[in-house]
C-alpha positions in Angstrom: 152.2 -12.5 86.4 152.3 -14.2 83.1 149.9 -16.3 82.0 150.7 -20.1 80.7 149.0 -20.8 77.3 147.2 -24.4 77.6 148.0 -27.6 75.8 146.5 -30.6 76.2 147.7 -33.8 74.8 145.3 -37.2 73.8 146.8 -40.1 74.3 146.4 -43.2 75.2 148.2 -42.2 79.0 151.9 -41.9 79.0 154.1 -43.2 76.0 156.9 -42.8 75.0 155.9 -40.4 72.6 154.2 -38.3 75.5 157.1 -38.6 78.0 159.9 -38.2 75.8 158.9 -36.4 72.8 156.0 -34.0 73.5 155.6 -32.8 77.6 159.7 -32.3 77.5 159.7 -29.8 74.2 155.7 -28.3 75.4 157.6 -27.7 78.8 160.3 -25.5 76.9 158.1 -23.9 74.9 156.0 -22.6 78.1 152.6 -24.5 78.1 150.2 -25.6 81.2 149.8 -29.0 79.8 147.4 -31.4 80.0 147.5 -35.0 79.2 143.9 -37.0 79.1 144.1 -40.4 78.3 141.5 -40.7 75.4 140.4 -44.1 76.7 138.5 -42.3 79.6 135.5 -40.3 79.3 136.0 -37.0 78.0 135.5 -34.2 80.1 132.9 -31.2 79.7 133.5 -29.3 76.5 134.1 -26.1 78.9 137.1 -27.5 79.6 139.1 -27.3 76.4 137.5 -23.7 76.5 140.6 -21.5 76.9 142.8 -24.2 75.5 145.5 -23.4 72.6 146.6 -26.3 70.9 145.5 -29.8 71.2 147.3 -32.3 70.2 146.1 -36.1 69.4 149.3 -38.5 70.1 148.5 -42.0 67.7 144.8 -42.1 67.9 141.2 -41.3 69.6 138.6 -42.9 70.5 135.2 -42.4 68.6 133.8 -40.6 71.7 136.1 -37.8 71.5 135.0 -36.6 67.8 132.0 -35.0 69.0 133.9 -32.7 70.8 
């Protein structure tokens, strides 16, 4: 069984940019992806541990940089 590399994707929820742009061509290119909405808190730092590629859609929120 293959194994998915992860993406996760910051964004203020879903956008345009997120629904139309980025999941459709991360889909095709084989990622598990995530999307956080960087309004929220952010999540553990163990979670982004076997992550490989992050992408920030627009902007984040100061809370997010000390990741």
């Amino acid at each position: 069984m293959k194994i998915s590399p992860k993406a996760i994707i910051l964004s203020e929820g879903h956008t345009a940019s997120t629904d139309y742009y980025l999941l459709p061509h991360l889909e095709k290119s084989g990622y598990d992806i995530s999307l956080l909405d960087y309004r929220l808190t952010p999540p553990p730092i163990s979670y982004f541990s076997n992550c490989q590629l992050i992408i920030i859609s627009r902007y984040i929120s100061a809370q997010w940089l000390v990741l």
